[in-house]
TIKOLKE-957687 format. One record per residue (C-alpha): residue number from 1; residue in three letters; z, y, x. Coordinates in pm, 1 decimal, m for minus. Example, Ala and Ser with C-alpha at 12.3 -4.5 7.8 and 13.67 -1.06 7.14 Angstrom:
<rec k="1" r="ALA" up="780.0" north="m450.0" east="1230.0"/>
<rec k="2" r="SER" up="714.0" north="m106.0" east="1367.0"/>
//
This chain:
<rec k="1" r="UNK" up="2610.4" north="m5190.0" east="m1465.3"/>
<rec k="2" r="UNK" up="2911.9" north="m4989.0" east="m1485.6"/>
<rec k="3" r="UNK" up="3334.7" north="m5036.2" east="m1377.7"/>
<rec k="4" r="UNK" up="3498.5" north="m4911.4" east="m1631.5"/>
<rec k="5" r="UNK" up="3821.6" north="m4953.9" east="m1855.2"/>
<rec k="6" r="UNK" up="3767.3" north="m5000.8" east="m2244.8"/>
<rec k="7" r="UNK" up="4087.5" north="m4723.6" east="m2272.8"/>
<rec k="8" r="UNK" up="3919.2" north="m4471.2" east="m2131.8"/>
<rec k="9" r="UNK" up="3616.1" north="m4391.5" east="m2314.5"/>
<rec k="10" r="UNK" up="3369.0" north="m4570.3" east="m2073.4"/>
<rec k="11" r="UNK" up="3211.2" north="m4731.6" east="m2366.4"/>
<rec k="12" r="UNK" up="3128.5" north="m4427.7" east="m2554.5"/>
<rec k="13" r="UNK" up="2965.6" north="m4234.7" east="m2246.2"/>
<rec k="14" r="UNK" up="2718.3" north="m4510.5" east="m2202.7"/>
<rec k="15" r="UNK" up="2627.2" north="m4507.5" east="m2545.4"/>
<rec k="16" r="UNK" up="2569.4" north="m4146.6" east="m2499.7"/>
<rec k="17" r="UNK" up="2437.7" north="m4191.3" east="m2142.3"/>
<rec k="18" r="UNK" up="2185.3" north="m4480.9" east="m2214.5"/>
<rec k="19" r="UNK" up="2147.4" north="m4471.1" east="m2544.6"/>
<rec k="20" r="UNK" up="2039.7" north="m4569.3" east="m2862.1"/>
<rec k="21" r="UNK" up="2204.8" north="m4872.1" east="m2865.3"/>
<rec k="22" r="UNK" up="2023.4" north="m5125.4" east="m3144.4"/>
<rec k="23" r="UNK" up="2233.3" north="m5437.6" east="m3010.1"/>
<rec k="24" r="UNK" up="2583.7" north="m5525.9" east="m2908.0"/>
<rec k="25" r="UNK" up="2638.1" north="m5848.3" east="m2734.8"/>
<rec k="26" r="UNK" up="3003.1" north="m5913.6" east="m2639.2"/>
<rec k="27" r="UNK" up="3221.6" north="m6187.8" east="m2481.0"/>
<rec k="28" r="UNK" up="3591.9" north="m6048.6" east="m2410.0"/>
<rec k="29" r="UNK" up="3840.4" north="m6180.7" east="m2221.5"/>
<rec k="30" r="UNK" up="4067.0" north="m6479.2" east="m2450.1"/>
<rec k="31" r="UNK" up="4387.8" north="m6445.8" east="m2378.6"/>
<rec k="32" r="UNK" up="4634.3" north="m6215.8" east="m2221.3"/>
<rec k="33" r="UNK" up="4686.4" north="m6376.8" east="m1906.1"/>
<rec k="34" r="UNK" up="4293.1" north="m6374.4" east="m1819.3"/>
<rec k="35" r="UNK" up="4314.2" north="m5974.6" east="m1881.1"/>
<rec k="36" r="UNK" up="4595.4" north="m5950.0" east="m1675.9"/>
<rec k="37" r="UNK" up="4432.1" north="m6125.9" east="m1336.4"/>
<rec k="38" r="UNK" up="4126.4" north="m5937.1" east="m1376.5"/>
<rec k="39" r="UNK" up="4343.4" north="m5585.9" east="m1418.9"/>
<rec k="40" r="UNK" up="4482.8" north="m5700.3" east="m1107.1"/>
<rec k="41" r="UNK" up="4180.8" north="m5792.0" east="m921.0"/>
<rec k="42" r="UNK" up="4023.1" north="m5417.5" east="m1094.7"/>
<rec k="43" r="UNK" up="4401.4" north="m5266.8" east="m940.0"/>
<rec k="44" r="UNK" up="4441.7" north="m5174.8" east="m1293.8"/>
<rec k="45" r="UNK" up="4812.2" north="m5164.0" east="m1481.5"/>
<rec k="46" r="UNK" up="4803.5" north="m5305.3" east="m1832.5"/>
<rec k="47" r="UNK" up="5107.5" north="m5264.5" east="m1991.9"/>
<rec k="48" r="UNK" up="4955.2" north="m5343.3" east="m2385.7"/>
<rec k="49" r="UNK" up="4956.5" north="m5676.7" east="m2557.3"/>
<rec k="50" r="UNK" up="4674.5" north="m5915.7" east="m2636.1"/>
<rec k="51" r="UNK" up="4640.6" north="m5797.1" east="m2999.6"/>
<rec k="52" r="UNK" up="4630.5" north="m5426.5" east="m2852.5"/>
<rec k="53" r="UNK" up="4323.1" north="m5504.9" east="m2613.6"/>
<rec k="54" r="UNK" up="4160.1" north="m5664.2" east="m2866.1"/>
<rec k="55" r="UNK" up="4210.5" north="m5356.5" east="m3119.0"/>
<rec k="56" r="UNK" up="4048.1" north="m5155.4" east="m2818.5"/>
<rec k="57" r="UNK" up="3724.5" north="m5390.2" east="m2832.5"/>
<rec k="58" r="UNK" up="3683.2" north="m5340.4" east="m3211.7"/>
<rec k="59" r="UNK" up="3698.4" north="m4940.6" east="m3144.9"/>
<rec k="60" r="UNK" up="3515.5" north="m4907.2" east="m2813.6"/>
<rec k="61" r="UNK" up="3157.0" north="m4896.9" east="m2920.0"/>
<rec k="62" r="UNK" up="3267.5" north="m4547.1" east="m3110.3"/>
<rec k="63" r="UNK" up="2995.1" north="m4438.3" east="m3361.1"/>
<rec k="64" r="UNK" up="2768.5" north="m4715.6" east="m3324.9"/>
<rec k="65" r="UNK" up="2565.7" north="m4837.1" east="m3583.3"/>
<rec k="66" r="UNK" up="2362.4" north="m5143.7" east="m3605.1"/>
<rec k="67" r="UNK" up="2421.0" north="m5551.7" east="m3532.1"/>
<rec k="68" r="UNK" up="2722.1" north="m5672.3" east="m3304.6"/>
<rec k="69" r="UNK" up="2811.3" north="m5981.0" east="m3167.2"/>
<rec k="70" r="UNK" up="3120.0" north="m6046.2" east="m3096.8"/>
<rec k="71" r="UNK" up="3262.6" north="m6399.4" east="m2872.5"/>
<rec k="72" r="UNK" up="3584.6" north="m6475.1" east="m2885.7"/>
<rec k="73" r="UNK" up="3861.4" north="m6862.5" east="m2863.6"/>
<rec k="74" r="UNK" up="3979.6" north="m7022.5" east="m3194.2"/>
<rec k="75" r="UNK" up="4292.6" north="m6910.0" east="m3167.8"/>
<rec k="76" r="UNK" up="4222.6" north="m6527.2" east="m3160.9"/>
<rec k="77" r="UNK" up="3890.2" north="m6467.8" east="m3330.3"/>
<rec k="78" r="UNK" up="4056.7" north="m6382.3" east="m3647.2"/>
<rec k="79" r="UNK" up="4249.6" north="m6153.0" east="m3434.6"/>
<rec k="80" r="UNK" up="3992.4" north="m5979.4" east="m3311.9"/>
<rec k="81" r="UNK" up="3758.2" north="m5984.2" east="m3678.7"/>
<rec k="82" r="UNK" up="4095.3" north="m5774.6" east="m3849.1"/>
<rec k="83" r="UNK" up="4038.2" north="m5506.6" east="m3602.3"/>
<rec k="84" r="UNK" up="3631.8" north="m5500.9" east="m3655.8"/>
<rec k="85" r="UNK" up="3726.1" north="m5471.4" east="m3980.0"/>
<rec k="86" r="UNK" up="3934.5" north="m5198.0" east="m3973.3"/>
<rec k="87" r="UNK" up="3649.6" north="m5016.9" east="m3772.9"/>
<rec k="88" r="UNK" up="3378.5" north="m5035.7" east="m4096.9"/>
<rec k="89" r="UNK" up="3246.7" north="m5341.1" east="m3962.9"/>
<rec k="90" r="UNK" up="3119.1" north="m5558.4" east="m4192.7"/>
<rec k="91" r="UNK" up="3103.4" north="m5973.8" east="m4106.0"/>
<rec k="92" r="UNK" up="2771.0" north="m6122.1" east="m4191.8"/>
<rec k="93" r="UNK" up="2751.9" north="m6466.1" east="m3959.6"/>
<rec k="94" r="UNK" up="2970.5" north="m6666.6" east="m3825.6"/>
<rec k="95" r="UNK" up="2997.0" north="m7002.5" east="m3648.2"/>
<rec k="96" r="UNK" up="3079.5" north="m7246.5" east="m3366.4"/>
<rec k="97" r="UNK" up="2918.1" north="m7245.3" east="m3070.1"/>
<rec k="98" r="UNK" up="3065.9" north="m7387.2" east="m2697.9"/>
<rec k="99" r="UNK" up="3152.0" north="m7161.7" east="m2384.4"/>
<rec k="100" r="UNK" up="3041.7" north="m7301.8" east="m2061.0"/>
<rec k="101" r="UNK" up="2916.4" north="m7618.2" east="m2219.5"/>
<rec k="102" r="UNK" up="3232.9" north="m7692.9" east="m2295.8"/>
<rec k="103" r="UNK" up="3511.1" north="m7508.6" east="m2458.9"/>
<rec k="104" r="UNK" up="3464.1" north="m7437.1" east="m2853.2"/>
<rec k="105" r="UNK" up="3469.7" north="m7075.3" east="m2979.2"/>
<rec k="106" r="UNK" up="3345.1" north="m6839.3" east="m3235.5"/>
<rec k="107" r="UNK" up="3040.6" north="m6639.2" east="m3240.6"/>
<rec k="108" r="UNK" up="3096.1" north="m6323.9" east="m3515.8"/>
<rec k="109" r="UNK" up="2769.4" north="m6098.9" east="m3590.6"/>
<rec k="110" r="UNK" up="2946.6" north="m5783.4" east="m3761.9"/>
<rec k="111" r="UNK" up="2746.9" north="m5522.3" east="m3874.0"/>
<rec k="112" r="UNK" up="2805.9" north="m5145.6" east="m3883.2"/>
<rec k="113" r="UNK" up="2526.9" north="m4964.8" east="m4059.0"/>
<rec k="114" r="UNK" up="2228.1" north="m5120.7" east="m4126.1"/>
<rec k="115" r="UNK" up="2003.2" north="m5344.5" east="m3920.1"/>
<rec k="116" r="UNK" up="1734.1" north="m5613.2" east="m3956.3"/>
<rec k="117" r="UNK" up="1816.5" north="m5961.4" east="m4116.9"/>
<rec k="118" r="UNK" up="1920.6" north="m6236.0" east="m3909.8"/>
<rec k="119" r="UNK" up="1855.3" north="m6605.1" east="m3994.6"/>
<rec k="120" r="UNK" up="1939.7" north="m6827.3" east="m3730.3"/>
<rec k="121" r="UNK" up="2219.3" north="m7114.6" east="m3735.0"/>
<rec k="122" r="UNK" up="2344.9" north="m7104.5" east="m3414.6"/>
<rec k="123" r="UNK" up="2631.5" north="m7368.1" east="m3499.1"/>
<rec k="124" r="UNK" up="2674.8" north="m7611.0" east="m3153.5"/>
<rec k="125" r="UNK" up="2428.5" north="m7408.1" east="m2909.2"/>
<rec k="126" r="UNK" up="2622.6" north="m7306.3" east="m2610.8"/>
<rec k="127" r="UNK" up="2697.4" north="m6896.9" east="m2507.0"/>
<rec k="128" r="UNK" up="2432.0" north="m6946.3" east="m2213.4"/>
<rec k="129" r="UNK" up="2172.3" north="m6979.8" east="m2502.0"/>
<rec k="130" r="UNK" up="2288.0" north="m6783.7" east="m2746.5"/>
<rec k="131" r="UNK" up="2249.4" north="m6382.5" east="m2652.2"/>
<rec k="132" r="UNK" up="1898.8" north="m6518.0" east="m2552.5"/>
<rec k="133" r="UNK" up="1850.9" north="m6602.7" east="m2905.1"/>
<rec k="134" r="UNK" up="2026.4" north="m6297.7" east="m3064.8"/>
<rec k="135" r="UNK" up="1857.2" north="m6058.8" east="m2852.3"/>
<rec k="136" r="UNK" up="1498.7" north="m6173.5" east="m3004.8"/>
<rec k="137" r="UNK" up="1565.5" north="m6200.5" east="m3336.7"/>
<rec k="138" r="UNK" up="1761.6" north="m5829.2" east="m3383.4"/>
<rec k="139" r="UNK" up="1574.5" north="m5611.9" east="m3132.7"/>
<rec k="140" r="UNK" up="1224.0" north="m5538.2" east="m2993.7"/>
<rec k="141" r="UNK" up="1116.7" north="m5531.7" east="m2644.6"/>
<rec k="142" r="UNK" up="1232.4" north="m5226.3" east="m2458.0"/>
<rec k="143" r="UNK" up="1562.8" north="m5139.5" east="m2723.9"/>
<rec k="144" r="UNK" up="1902.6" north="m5142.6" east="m2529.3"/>
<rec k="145" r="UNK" up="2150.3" north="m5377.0" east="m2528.9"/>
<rec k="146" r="UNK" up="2502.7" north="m5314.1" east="m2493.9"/>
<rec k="147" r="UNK" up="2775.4" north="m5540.7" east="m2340.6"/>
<rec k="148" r="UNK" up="3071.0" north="m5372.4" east="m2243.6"/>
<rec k="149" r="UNK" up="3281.2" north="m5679.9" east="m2141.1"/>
<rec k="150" r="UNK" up="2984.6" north="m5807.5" east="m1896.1"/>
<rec k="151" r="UNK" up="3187.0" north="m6067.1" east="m1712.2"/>
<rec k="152" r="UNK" up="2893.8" north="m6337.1" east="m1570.8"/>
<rec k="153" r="UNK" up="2605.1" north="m6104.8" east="m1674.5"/>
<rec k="154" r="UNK" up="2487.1" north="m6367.0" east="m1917.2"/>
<rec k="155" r="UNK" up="2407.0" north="m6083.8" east="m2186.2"/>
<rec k="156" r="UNK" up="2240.0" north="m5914.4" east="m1910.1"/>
<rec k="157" r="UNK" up="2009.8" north="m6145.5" east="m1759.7"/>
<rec k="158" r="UNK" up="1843.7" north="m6247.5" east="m2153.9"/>
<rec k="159" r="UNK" up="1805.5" north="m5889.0" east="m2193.2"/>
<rec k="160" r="UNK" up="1646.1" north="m5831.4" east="m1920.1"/>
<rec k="161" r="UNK" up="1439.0" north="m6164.3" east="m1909.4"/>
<rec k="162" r="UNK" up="1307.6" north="m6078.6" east="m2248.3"/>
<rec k="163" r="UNK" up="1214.0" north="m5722.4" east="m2194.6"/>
<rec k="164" r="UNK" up="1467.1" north="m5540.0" east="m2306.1"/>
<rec k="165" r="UNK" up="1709.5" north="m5265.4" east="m2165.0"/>
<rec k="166" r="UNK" up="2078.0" north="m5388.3" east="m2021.1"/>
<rec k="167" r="UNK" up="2378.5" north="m5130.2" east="m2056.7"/>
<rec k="168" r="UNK" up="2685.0" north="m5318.7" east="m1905.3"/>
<rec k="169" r="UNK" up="2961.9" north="m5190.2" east="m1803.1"/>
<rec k="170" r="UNK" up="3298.7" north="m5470.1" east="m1612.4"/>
<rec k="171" r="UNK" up="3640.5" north="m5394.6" east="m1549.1"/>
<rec k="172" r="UNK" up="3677.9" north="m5574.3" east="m1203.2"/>
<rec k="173" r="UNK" up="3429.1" north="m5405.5" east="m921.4"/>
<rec k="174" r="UNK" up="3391.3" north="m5761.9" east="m805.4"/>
<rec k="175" r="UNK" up="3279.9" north="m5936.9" east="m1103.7"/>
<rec k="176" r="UNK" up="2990.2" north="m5651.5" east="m1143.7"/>
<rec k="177" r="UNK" up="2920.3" north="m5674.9" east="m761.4"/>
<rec k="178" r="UNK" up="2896.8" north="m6067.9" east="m817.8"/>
<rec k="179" r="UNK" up="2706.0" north="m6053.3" east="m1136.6"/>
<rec k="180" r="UNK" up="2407.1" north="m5770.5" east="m971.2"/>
<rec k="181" r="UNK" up="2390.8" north="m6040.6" east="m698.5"/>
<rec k="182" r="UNK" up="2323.1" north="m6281.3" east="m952.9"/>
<rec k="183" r="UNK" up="2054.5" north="m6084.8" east="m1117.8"/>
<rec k="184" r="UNK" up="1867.8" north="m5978.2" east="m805.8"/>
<rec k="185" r="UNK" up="1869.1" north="m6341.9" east="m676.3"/>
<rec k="186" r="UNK" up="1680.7" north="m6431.3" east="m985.8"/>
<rec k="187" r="UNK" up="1437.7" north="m6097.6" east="m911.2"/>
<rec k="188" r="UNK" up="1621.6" north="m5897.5" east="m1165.1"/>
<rec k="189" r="UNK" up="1746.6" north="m5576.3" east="m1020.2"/>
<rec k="190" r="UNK" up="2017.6" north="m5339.5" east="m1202.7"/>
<rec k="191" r="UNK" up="2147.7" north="m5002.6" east="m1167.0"/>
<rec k="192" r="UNK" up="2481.9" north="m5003.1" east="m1035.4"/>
<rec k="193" r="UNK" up="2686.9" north="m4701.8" east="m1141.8"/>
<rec k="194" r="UNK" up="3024.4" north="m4567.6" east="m1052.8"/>
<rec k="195" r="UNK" up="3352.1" north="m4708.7" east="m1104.1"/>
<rec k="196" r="UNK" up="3456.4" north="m4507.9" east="m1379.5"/>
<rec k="197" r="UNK" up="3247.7" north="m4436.8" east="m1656.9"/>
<rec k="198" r="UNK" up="3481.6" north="m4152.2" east="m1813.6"/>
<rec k="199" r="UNK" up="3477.5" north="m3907.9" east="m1530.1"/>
<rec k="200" r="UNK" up="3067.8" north="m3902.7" east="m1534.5"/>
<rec k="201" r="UNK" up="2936.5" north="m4103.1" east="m1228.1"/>
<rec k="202" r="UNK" up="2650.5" north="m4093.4" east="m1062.9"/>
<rec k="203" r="UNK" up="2380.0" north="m4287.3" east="m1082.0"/>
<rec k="204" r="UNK" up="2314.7" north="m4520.2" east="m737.8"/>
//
């Protein structure tokens, strides 16, 4: 688990870091206002607007190539698909699935290169079930997973519940404190790593 800003290259040095990566798993923040507490809470000025972070999603993952999954409200998932788009991505899936049990959204698998078939109709499942589901059917045990928006650690704890290797990295120090404490309640223990992927940190 890693603090780190998508505008500063953090996603690219742990791709480099911890890769391969086989499998992108991604829930970003909806709306402008939800990036804005968490920049606060991370001490971090934003200054860009909505549309802008979301370009930066669609280019973090720099050079990547296999399956990505991509979360992301109604009202902005189309948003968010343009700028995919405009990276080489390719969309292969899409439906509607619920956050939280609760709030509708859209769950994009957009491909960048080649990677294995993927068959399941996830239409109506809910996003605590769903990276479970995606991480089985597109990689094998051991393969990394990549989620570089890790909020909860939901992508997290099904990768590492079904044998596979977690790269995470969170904006806000506190949401990645809270979401480790999560994991290691549940017997799950992660590497927490410094604050700021771009200037090289240390391992803990």
């Amino acid at each position: 688990m890693a603090c780190g800003d998508l505008r500063t290259g953090a996603v690219a040095w742990l791709i480099q870091e911890f890769g391969p990566v086989h499998l992108i798993y991604v829930d970003p923040p909806w709306s402008g206002s939800v990036i804005s507490v968490f920049s606060r809470q991370a001490g971090v000025e934003r200054t860009e607007s909505f549309d802008e972070f979301l370009v930066q999603v669609a280019r973090a993952p720099l050079n990547f190539r296999g399956p990505a999954f991509f979360e992301m409200g109604k009202a902005k998932a189309h948003t968010l698909l343009a700028a995919l788009v405009d990276q080489g991505g390719v969309l292969t899936h899409e439906w509607t699935i619920t956050y939280d049990r609760d709030r509708p959204c859209r769950l994009m698998r957009v491909t960048f290169g080649p990677g294995r078939p993927f068959d399941c109709d996830l239409t109506g499942l809910d996003d605590a079930d769903t990276p479970r589901i995606v991480i089985e059917g597109q990689t094998d045990p051991g393969q990394v997973v990549l989620d570089y928006c890790a909020g909860r650690g939901c992508t997290a704890l099904a990768a590492v519940l079904t044998g596979r290797r977690s790269v995470n990295m969170e904006l806000c120090p506190d949401r990645a404190q809270a979401a480790l404490v999560a994991l290691e309640k549940k017997g799950l223990p992660l590497c927490k790593i410094g604050r700021n992927a771009k200037i090289h940190p240390r391992r803990a």
